[in-house]
Structure formats: structure tokens, C-alpha cells
C-alpha positions, 0 to 999 in steps of 0.5 A: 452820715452820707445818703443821697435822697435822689436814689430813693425816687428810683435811681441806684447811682449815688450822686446829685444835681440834675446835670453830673451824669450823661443820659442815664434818664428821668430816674436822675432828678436830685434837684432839691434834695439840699433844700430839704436838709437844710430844713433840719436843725441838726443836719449839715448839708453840704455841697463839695466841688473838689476832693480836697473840699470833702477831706475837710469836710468829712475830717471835721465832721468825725471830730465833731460826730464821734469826739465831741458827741455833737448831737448832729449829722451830715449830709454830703452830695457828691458829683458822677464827672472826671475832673481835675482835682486842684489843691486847695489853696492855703489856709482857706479850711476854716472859710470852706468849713463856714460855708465858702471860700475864695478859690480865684481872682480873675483881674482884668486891666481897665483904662482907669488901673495902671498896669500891676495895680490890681483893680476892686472885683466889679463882680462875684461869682458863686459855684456851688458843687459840680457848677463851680467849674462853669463858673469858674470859666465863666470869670476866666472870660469875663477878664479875658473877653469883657474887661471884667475884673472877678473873684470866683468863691467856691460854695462848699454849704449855702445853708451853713452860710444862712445859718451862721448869718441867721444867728448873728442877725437874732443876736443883734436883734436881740443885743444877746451877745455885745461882740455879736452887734454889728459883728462879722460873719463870712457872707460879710466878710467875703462879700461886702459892698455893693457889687453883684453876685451871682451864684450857680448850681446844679440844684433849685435857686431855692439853694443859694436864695438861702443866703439872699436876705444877708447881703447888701449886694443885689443876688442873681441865682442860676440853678436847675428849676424843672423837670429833670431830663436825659441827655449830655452834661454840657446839654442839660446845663445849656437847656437849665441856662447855668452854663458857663455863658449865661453866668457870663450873661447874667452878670453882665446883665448886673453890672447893667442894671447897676450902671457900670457898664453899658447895656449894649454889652449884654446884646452883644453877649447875648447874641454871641453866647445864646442867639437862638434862645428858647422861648420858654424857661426850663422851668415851664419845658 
């Protein structure tokens, strides 16, 4: 089952996120839409960036729909860009299907590594939807530019991540199922450690914030918290800060605060990347 909720404000296109379509005006303002259908038990909301990502998801969901007669629905947004269509990289369908999975390794080399020897990712970097291209960019001039070795994980549903975590917690809680205690889940497998994540969407941080309670690893959220408005891609996603540069920024700015890098290297991102940054947050614009 696939509808978009934005049309229902008034909008006759059928896509999602505040930034996939190029000035077709305040109608477009599907910011939330992923929120609300994560609140309902038996939908699956998700949130695909490439056409391999939805096959899988839409092939499980008719097995699972009109097979096996689960008592659920799905909800899918889907992006309005042209993009290049990469294929999906082996055996990752049962990570994508749980929520997320690794789609790129950016290793950059460092005094400390000898050459060939890859070096522990100092970051992880979330997309989620159309904004999985920005940050993919983003980790490609981290190890470029900045020295910062990253992985880049595609977020195909941040609410059946929270879901699957949810369930391990209560079952530890409640010692329900012994293999269950202390047992894996992928936000604990794919994410484990200490080091920063930051996550992007075209939706409100109220989106990826669903996993935030099930890491170790400190969260920073980008999203398009706001009004919606009308004006180029590129341009919407500069005034909501969830480009390309303030991941860059942002998770610089984490490697900071956790004491792995040198603060002055914000300042000097900052000033490279947003030096005539606005005043006000888009939020309050």
C-alpha cells in the first residue's frame, strides 16, 4: 500500500521531503509524514534512495502482504530527481529489509596507518531517502579534504530500526527470551562503539531521532524542521543546512567535541564551506 500524505494538504505530485522538487511552491511541505506512520503498530514506513532499495522492499512487502496474510501495510516515500541508479551492493537485502545497510567505505590515510592498512571509520554518516546523495558527498570530502576515514550506510526505514531495537530492549528487560539478553540488533551491529554518527533527511529530526535512545555513539541529526518553501533543490537544502557541507561540518564538529580532532578545523570548515551563515535557524525563518 503506497500513498503520500503531503498530497493531501494540497499538492497533486506524489513524492516526499521538502527539497526533491525544484519550485513547485509552498503546496510541497511533506516534512513529517514518516513520523506519523511510524506511530502506527502495524505499518512499515520506509524511505528508499535508489531503485534497487525499493525492488526489495516492495518484493518483501507482497510476500509478506498477500503470502503470509501479515496483518500490516506499507508505507513508502519516494523521491521527484533524476539520479544515477547504482546497484545495490552483494548481499546486503537483509540489512536494507531491517532498516539500513553499508553502502560505501571512504578510507582515508593518516600519519598513524601504514599505507594498505585500512584505518577504524572516526565517523559514520547516515542518509536517509533523496539526502543519501549529500551525504554520500559528504564522506567522499571528508577522506578527500579533511584526512577523515568514514562509512556511509544507506537508511532504507529509521522506524523499523527503532522497532527491532525496541523489542530486544523489553526483551532484555524482561529476560523474556535468554538468546534475546544482550543479544544483536543491526543499529548494534552496524553501529557499534563510541565513534559519532550523524544522520541526514529530507524530513524532521524527529525521523532519524527514533533510533537515538539505542546507541552508544553520541547522534547528531540534520533534517528539514520548518516551514516548507519554493525555490531549487540545491537552495532548499542549503537554507535547511542538510547539504552536502554541513554533514561535513557537523561531523567535524563531533569529532571535536569527542577530542579527536582539533577544533580549529571546524573554523576552518566553517569558513570554507557557510562563511555568511544566517543568523536565524530555518526552523524559526
Amino acid at each position: 500500500y503506497w500513498r503520500d500524505w503531503s498530497s493531501d494538504v494540497c499538492s497533486s505530485d506524489l513524492t516526499a521531503g521538502r527539497t526533491t522538487l525544484g519550485g513547485e511552491g509552498l503546496q510541497h511541505q511533506d516534512g513529517s509524514s514518516l513520523v506519523m506512520a511510524s506511530m502506527v503498530p502495524n505499518c512499515r514506513a520506509w524511505d528508499p534512495a535508489f531503485a534497487g532499495e525499493l525492488a526489495v522492499i516492495l518484493q518483501d512487502g507482497m510476500q509478506r502482504m498477500l503470502t503470509e496474510q501479515q496483518d500490516e501495510f506499507h508505507y513508502i516515500t519516494l523521491m521527484n530527481e533524476n539520479t544515477p541508479m547504482p546497484s545495490l551492493p552483494k548481499g546486503v537485502e537483509s540489512d536494507l529489509l531491517h532498516g539500513m545497510y553499508l553502502f560505501r567505505e571512504n578510507v582515508a590515510q593518516s600519519f598513524d596507518t601504514p599505507p594498505g592498512v585500512e584505518s577504524s571509520p572516526a565517523v559514520r554518516l547516515l542518509g536517509s531517502g533523496t539526502i543519501l546523495l549529500e551525504v554520500i558527498a559528504a564522506g567522499e570530502i571528508l577522506a578527500r579534504d579533511w584526512g577523515i576515514s568514514n562509512q556511509v550506510f544507506s537508511v532504507t526505514s529509521f522506524s523499523e530500526l527503532a522497532r527491532e531495537a525496541r523489542e530486544a530492549q523489553r526483551d532484555e528487560r524482561l529476560a523474556l527470551t535468554a538468546s534475546n539478553v544482550g543479544g544483536s540488533t543491526t543499529l548494534s551491529r552496524l553501529l557499534p562503539g563510541r565513534a559519532p554518527v550523524v544522520a541526514a533527511t529530507d524530513h524532521v529530526r524527529a525521523w532519524p531521532q527514533l533510533i537515538a535512545e539505542y546507541l552508544d555513539a553520541r547522534l547528531i541529526t540534520l533534517g528539514t524542521d520548518g516551514f516548507g518553501r519554493s525555490d531549487t533543490r540545491q537552495q532548499l537544502r542549503t537554507f535547511f543546512e542538510i547539504d552536502r557541507h554541513q554533514v561535513v561540518i557537523s561531523a567535524l564538529q563531533a569529532l571535536a567535541r569527542e577530542g579527536s580532532i582539533d577544533a580549529s578545523l571546524v573554523a576552518q570548515a566553517r569558513e570554507r564551506y557557510v562563511p555568511e551563515s544566517a543568523s536565524l535557524a530555518p526552523w524559526l525563518r
